[in-house]
Structure formats: C-alpha cells, structure tokens
C-alpha positions in Angstrom: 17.4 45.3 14.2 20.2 43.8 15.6 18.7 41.7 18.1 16.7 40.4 15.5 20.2 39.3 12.9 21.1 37.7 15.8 18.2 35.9 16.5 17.6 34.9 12.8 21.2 33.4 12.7 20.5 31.5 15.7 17.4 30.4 14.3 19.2 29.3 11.5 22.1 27.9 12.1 20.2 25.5 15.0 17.8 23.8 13.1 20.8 23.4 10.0 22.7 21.5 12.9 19.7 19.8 14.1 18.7 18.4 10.5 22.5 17.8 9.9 22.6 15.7 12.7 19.1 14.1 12.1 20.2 12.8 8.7 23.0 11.1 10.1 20.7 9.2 12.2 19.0 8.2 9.3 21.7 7.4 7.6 22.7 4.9 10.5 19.3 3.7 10.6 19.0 2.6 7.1 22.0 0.7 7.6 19.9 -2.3 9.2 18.5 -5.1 6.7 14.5 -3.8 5.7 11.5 -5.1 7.3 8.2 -4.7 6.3 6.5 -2.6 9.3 3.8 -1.0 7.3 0.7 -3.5 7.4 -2.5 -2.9 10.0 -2.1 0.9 9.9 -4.9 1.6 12.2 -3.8 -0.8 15.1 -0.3 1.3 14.5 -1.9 4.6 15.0 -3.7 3.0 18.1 -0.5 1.8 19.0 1.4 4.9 19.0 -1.5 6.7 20.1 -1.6 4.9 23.6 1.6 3.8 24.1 3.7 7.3 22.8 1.2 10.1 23.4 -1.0 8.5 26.2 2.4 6.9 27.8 0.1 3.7 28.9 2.9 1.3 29.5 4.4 4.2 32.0 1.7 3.7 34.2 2.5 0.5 35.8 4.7 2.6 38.2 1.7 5.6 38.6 3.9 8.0 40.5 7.0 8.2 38.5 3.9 8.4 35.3 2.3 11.1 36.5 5.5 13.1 37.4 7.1 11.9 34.3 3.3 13.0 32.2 3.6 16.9 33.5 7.3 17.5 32.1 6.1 15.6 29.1 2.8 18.0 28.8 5.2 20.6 29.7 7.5 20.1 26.9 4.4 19.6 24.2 2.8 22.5 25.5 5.0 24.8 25.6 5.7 24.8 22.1 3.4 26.9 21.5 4.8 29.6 23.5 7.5 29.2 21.2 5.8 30.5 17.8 5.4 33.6 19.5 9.2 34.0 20.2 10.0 33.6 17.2 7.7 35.5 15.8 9.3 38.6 18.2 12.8 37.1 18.0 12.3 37.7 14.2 10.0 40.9 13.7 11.3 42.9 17.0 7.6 42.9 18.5 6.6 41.5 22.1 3.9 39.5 23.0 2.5 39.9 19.8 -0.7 37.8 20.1 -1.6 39.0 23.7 -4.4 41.9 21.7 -5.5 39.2 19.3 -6.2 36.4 21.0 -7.4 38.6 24.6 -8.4 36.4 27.1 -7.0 33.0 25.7 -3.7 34.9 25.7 -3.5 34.8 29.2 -5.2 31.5 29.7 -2.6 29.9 27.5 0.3 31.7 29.1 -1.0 30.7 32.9 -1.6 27.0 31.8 1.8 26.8 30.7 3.3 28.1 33.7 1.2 26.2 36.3 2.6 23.1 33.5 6.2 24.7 34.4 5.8 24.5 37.9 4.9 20.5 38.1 8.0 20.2 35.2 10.0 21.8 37.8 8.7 19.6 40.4 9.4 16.4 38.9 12.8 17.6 37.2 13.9 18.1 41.4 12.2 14.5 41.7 14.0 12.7 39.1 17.2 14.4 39.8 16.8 13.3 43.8 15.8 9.9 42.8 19.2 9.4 40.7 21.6 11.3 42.9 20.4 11.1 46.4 18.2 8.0 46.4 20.1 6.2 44.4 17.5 4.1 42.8 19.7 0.7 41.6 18.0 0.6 38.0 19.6 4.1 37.6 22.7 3.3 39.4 23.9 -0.2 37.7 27.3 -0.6 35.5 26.0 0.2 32.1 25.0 3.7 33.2 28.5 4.5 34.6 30.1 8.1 33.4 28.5 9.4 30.6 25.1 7.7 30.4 24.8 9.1 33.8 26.1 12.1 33.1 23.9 13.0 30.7 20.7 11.8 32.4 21.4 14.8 35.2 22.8 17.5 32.7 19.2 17.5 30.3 17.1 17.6 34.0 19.9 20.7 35.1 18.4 21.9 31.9 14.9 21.6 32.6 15.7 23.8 35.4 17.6 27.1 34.0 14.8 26.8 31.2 12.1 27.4 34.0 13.9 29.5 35.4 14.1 31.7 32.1 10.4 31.6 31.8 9.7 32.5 34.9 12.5 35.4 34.9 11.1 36.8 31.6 7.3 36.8 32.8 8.0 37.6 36.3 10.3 40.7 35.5 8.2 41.7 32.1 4.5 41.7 34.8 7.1 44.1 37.0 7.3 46.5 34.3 4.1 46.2 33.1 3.0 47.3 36.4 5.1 50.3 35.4 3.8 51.2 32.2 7.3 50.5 31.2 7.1 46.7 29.6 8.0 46.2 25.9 4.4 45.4 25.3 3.3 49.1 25.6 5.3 51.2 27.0 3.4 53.8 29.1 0.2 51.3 29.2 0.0 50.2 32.9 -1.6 46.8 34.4 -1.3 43.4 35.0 -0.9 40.6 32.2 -2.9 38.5 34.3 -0.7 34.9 34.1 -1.3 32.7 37.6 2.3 32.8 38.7 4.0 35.5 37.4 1.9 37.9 38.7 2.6 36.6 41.9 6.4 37.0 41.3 6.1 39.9 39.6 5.0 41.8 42.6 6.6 39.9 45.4 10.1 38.9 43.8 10.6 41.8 40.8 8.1 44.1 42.5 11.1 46.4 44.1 13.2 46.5 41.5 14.5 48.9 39.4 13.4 49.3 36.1 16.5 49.1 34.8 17.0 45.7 36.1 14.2 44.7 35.7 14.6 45.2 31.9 18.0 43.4 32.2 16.6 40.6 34.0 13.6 40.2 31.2 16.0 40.5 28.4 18.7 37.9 30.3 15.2 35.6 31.1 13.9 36.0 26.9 17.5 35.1 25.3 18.0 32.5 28.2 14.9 30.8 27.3 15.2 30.9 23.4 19.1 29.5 23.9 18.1 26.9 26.4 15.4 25.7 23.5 18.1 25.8 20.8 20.8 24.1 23.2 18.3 21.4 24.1 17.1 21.0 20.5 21.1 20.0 19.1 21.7 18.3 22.1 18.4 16.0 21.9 20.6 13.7 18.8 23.4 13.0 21.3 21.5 12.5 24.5 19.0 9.5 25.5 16.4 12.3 25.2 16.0 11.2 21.8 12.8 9.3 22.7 11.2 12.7 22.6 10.7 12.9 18.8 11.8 8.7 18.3 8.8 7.3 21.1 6.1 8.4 18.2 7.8 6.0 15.2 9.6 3.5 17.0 6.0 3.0 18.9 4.3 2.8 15.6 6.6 0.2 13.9 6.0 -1.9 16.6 6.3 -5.5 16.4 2.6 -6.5 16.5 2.8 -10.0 16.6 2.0 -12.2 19.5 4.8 -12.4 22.5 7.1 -15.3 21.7 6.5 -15.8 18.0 10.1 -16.0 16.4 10.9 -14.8 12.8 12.4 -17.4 11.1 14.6 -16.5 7.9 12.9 -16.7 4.3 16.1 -18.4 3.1 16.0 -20.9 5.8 12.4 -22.0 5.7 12.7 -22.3 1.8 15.8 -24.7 2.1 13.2 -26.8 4.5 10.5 -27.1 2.2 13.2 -27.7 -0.7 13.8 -30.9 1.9 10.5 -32.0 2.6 9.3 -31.6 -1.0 10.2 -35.3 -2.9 9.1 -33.7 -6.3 11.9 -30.2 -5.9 14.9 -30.6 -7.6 17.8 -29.9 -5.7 20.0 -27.9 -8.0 17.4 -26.0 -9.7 18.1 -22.4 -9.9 16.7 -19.8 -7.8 13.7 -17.9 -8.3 14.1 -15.2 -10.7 13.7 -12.0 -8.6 14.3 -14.2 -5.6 16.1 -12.6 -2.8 20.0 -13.4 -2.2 20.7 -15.7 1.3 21.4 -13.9 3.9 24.2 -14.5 7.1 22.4 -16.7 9.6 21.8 -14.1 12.3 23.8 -11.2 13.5 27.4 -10.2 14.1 27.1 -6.8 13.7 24.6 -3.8 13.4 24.2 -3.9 9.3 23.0 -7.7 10.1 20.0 -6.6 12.6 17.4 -4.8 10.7 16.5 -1.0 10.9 13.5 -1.2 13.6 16.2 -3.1 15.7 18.7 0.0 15.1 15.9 2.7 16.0 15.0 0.7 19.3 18.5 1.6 19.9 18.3 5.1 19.3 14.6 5.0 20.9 15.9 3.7 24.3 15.0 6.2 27.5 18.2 4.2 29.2 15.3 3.9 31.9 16.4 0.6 33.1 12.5 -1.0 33.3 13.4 -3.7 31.2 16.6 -4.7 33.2 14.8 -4.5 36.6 12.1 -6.9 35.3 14.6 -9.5 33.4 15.1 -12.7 35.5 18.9 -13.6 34.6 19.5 -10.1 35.6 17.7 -10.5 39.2 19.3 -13.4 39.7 22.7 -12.3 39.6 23.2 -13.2 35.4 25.5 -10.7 33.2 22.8 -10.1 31.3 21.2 -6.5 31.2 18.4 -5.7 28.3 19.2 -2.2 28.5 22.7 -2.3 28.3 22.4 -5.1 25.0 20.4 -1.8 23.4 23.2 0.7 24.9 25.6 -1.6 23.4 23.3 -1.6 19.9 23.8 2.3 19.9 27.0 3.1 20.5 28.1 0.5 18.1 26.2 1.8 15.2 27.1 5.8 16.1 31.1 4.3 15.9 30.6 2.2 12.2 27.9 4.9 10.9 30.8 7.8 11.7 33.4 5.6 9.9 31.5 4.8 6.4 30.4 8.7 6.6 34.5 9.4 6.5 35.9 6.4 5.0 32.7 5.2 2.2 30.4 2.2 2.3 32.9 -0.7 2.0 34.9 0.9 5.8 35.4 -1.9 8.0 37.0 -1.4 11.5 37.6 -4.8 12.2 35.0 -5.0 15.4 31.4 -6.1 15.5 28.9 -6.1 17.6 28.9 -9.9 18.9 32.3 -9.9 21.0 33.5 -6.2 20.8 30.8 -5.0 22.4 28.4 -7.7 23.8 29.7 -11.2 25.3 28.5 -14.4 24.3 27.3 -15.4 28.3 25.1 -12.0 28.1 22.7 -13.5 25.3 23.1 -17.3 26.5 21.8 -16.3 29.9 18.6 -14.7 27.7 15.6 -16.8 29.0 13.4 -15.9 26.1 10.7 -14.8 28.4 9.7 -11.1 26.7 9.9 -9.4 30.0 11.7 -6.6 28.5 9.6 -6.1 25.7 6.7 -6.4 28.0 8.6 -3.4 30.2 9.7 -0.8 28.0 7.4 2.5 27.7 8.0 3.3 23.7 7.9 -0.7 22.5 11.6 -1.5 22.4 12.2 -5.0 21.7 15.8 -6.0 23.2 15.1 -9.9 22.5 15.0 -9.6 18.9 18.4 -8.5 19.2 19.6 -11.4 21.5 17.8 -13.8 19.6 20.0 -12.9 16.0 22.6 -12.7 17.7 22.1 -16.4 19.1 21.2 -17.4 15.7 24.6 -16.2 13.9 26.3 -17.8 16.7 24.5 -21.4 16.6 24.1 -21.3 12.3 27.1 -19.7 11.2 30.1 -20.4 14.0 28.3 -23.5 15.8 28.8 -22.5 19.4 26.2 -23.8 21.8 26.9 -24.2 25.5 27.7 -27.5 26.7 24.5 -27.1 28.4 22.5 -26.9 25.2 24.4 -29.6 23.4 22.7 -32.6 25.1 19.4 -31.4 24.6 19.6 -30.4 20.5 20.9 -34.1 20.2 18.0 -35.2 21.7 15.4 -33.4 19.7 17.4 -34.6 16.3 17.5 -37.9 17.3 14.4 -38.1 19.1 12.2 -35.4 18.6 12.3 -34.7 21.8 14.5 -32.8 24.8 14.6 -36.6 26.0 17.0 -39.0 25.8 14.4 -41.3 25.4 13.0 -43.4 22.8 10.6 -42.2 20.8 8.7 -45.6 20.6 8.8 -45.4 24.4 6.8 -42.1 25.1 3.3 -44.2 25.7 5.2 -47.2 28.2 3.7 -44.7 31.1 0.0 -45.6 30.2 1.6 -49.2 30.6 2.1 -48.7 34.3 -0.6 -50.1 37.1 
C-alpha cells in the first residue's frame, strides 16, 4: 500500500510538472506573430510521416541513421512497457498482463530488450563520437558548457535506464527460477525474454534471494524514476525534438526552396503605387490588418513556427557543417542563429510570466544575442533548411532579421550599397545603362 502512495504521488506530481512546464512553452510559442500553416493537410501528414516518424532526412549520413533509428524505436517502444508499470506501480500487482496476453507477453518484453541492447549500443556511440572523437560539428563555440553538457547527461541517462531494465528482468528471471518472483511466488520457471534469461542465470543466477529481491526492487523504481526524470527534464534539454519533431515537421514550410515571403503591408503599399486610379489618403480597409515592423528585432517580431524551430532544434550541427560562410571561415553558424532564437525567447517569455505582457528588458534579439556580420554573411542558399532532420528553417530567421535591418534602421554593408543603387537606377546590378544592355549584339 505504501509503495503504491508513493508511486501515485510520483505519478502525479511528474506529469503536473511536465504539463506546467509544457504550457510555458506554449505560452512562449504563441508569442511569435500567426502564420497560416494549416492548408494541404495531406502533404503535411506525408510530411511529418516521412520526415518525423520515418526520419528520411537522417539518412543522408546512414550510419549515424540507423544507430540514431534503434534508440528512437527504443524510446517509442518501450512505452508500452510502461502501461504495465503503472498499472503495478498503482494496483501493487506484477507483470500483470504476462497470463493474458501469454506468448505475445514474452515476445513484446524480448523485442524490447533486444531494442535496449542496440539503444545501449548507440548511446556508447554517440557519447564516443562527442567526447573521444571529437566530431567538430559537436565540438564548435555555440555548443560550449551547457549545450554540451546536456548532450552527454540525457545519453548517461539512456544508460542507468538500461541498466534498470535489465537489473529488474535479469534479477526478477533469477527469482523466478526460484519460485520466489513477485509474479507467483512458489511458481517456478523461466519468463522466457531473449536477454534476461541469459543474465538471469549467468549474472543473478548465484545470488541470494534476498538480493536478488533488492536488486529487482532498486532495478523497478530505478526504471520508473529514470522515466519520470527524463520526462521533466525533456522541456529544458535539446531532447525536446522527441515530442516537437512530429509538429514542427508538419507545419513545415511547403513552398519551394528560395521563395521569400514578402509582407502584406508592403506589397499593398506597391500596388497603392502602381495603381494611377488609388487614392493615396484613402482609408484603410475596414477589417484590414494594422502594419507591421519591417522585419525582426526580437522574438515577438518572428512568427510562432519560427519560435518552435527553436525549441525543435536537435543542436545536431547538420545545418552548420553544410553552410558555406560557415566552411569558409564566416561567423555565421545556422545552428547557433536558432540556439540564439531559444535562449532569447526562454529569457523574455520568463519575464512577461513575472512582470505581465507590457515587460521589456531592454535587449532583443538583433544585437544582444546575434551580430549583424552573422546574418550579412547568410548566402541565401537554403543549405540549412535542406540539412536539418525535423524541417527547421534557420533562413527565415536571418532573412527578418535582414529585413528590419535594411527597412526600419537602413544599414546595408558598403558592399551592398553600390549594387541596390544600381538596380533603382537601372534595374539592374549594373552600373550600366539600361538603353545599353543590347550594344553586345552590336559587336562583330
């Protein structure tokens, strides 16, 4: 009875924290401007389908995708392991569905394990790759003390929480062997599972029952604590892309590569130009939306699919390794410009939670947080978005911020300067005439 208070608090009081915290991620979220993301629902379920359950982009590098895939299937699979620990942790039973679902019992329990086994496999991988191997996309300047951090402390995780399973199973198949397991006590035999029967009589086999029965217990609670650490942890980690891969991948931009938004309120001012019948000073549209700032200077200018990118980000460094201005030795790293996004809107979010919706901090987004020669050295060339496993697009952010740059504080690089003059005066990036484009079909 006590055992199962305790679990019912836990229980409890970790999805209360988890939905707690979830809702101040949607809070934070919401602060973006809207955007309509909801046409062409079944290309978004086709979307989401491939790109965040099938992990296709992933596969462009098969053998990190295939190690990656088994502690993904690992982690979806084993959920279901979990309705039967709660229903124990709750009612006081063990292994409650082994009698009624017999043979599939065991099937189920021995595919999760073997799934366990390749987690395990790649969680030693990954960790070697970012400690030992040093790979430099995991390495670079962004990813420096906490990002890093955090990266080994969820795979350390992944490791005590095989280790629980395979405690539990191993030391429960011991006792079982003894007629002295919690399933039956007195009933003798084997549960059957492909690994932990293996341990059970070559690791627990000479144990004694009573610590056997301390080990199972220690490998039950560890398991179930791991799964509720990992749960509230999940909000503050890069991990996120768990649960976010599934709707960030659906509200994916589905336009063609390259094709720029352009602001409502700045395409109606050019057909207000180009229109000889419009009166100027007419007044709006009724119903017509107000202007907007030109761009972005902070995270309430970008719009909410920009500000769950940022939460969506793995922090997996594809899209920097692929950027050009970034290989060449530019300041410019995609990843970091998203980092940058969500630490930024975690800071302002936390302050209008404790201070209301009118809190300003002073700092913004453009300047505090990311430089002007970061977005200027941008080439625009979508190999980022092209890059990223769950559909993160990092130049939609650099192009708004660009765009409150050139439209509301007209700052352009000298670089830039010669060439806008050009295409005002002449249409063209030219300093040419242009009456003088055809003189080359002049020439003998």
């Amino acid at each position: 009875m006590i055992s199962s208070i305790v679990f019912g608090v836990l229980l409890v009081g970790g999805f209360a924290f988890f939905t707690l915290n979830i809702l101040k991620i949607r809070a934070n979220i919401l602060l973006g401007r809207d955007i309509d993301r909801t046409d062409n629902s079944s290309e978004r379920w086709k979307t989401m389908i491939l790109v965040a359950f099938g992990q296709k982009k992933m596969f462009t590098r098969p053998i990190p995708a295939l190690l990656h895939f088994a502690l993904y299937a690992a982690f979806i699979i084993t959920q279901i392991e979990l309705i039967e620990i709660f229903v124990d942790g709750i009612a006081g039973t063990h292994r409650v569905f082994k009698d009624s679902l017999a043979g599939f019992y065991t099937f189920m329990v021995s595919f999760i394990e073997v799934l366990s086994v390749l987690a395990l496999i790649a969680t030693i991988f990954f960790l070697s790759r970012r400690n030992l191997l040093k790979l430099p996309r995991l390495n670079m300047k962004e990813l420096t003390g906490w990002p890093k951090k955090d990266a080994n402390l969820i795979l350390i995780m992944e490791i005590i929480l095989v280790t629980c399973i395979f405690t539990m199973n191993g030391a429960d198949e011991a006792l079982f062997r003894q007629g002295l397991s919690h399933y039956g006590e007195g009933t003798t035999g084997s549960f059957g599972f492909t690994i932990s029967s293996f341990l059970g009589d070559t690791v627990f086999g000479s144990m004694s029952h009573e610590t056997l029965h301390l080990l199972e217990r220690i490998g039950w609670w560890g398991h179930i604590l791991m799964v509720f650490a990992f749960l509230n942890y999940l909000p503050y980690s890069k991990h996120f892309h768990i649960l976010l891969a599934f709707p960030n991948t659906y509200y994916s931009n589905l336009e063609k590569k390259g094709k720029f938004t352009n602001m409502a309120s700045v395409t109606a001012e050019v057909k207000l130009m180009l229109d000889p019948t419009a009166d100027p000073f007419a007044a709006p549209a009724e119903g017509a939306a107000e202007p907007q700032r030109f761009g972005a200077k902070d995270v309430t200018d970008l719009t909410w699919k920009n500000l769950l990118d940022a939460y969506t980000c793995t922090e997996c460094g594809r899209c920097t390794s692929s950027c050009p201005a970034n290989i060449t030795g530019k300041k410019l790293s995609p990843r970091k410009i998203v980092m940058d996004t969500r630490d930024r809107l975690t800071e302002l979010g936390e302050g209008i939670r404790k201070n209301g919706k009118e809190y300003s901090d002073g700092k913004s987004l453009l300047g505090d947080y990311i430089t002007e020669e970061e977005i200027w050295a941008c080439t625009s060339c979508n190999a980022c978005v092209q890059e990223c496993p769950v559909n993160i697009d990092p130049l939609s952010i650099i192009v708004d911020l660009r765009r409150y740059l050139v439209m509301e504080e007209s700052k352009v690089p000298t670089e830039l300067t010669g060439m806008l003059t050009n295409i005002e005066n002449n249409g063209a990036p030219w300093q040419f005439s242009p009456n003088d484009r055809l003189n080359w079909a002049n020439e003998d």
